[in-house]
C-alpha positions as CSV (number, residue, x, y, z in Angstrom):
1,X,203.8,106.1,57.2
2,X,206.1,103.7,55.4
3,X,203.9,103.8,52.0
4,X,204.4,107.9,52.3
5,X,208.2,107.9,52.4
6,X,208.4,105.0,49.3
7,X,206.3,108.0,47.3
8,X,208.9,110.5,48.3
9,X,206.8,112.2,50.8
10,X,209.1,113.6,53.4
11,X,207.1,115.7,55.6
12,X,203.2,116.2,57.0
13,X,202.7,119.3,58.1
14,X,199.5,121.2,59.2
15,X,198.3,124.2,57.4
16,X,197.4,125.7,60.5
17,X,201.0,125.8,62.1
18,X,203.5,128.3,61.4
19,X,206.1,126.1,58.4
20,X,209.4,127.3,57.7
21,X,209.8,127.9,53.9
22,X,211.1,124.6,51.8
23,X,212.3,126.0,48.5
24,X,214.1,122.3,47.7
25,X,210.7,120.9,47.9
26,X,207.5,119.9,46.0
27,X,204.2,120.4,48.1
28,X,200.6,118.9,48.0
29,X,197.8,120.6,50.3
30,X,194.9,117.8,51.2
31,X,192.2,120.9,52.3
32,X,188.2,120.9,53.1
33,X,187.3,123.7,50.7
34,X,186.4,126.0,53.7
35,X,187.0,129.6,54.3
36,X,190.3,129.2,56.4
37,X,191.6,126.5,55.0
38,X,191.8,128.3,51.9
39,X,193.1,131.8,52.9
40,X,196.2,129.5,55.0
41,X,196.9,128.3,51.2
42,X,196.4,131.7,49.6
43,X,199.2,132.9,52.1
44,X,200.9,130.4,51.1
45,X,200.7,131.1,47.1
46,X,202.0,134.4,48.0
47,X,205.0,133.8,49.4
48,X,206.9,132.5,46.1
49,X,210.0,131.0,47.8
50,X,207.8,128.8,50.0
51,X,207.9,125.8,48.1
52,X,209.0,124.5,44.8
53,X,205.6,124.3,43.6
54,X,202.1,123.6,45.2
55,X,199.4,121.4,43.9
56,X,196.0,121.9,45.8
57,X,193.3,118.8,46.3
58,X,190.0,119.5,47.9
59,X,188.6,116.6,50.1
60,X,184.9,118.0,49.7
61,X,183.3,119.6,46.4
62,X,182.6,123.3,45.8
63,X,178.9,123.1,46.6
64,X,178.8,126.3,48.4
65,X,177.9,129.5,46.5
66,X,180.0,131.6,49.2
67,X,182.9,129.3,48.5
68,X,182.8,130.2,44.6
69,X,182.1,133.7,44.9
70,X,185.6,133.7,47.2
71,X,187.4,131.6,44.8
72,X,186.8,134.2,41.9
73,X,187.3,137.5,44.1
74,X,190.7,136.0,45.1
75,X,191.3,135.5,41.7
76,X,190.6,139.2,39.9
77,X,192.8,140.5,43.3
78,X,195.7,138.0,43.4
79,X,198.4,137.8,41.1
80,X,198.9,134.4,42.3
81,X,195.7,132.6,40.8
């Protein structure tokens, strides 16, 4: 925990918990590319005051045709993408 706070890194939240918006701050998501973990992000994206900005990194590739086929309906329908 000590090597997280010399990089800055002030909080660890889960994606699955309810977070109360942090405007001041900077966050990274650490996701599996799966179905929920993606629309808790997407929900996220939407709400612009959430954070300062957001930077996404998927543990696992994009293997999953299903996964791709999300990705780019999410993007013709979301402003946010």
């Amino acid at each position: 925990m000590s090597e997280l706070l010399k990089e800055k890194i002030m909080i660890i939240e889960d994606l699955n918990k309810k977070r109360r918006p942090m405007p001041e701050f900077d966050a990274i998501y650490f996701i599996t590319p799966t179905r929920m973990s993606l629309n808790l992000v997407v929900d996220d994206f939407v709400e612009e005051d959430q954070y300062k900005s957001k930077r996404v990194f998927v543990w696992d590739s994009l293997k999953t045709l299903w996964l791709w086929n999300w990705l780019f309906e999410i993007k013709e329908d979301s402003p946010v993408w």
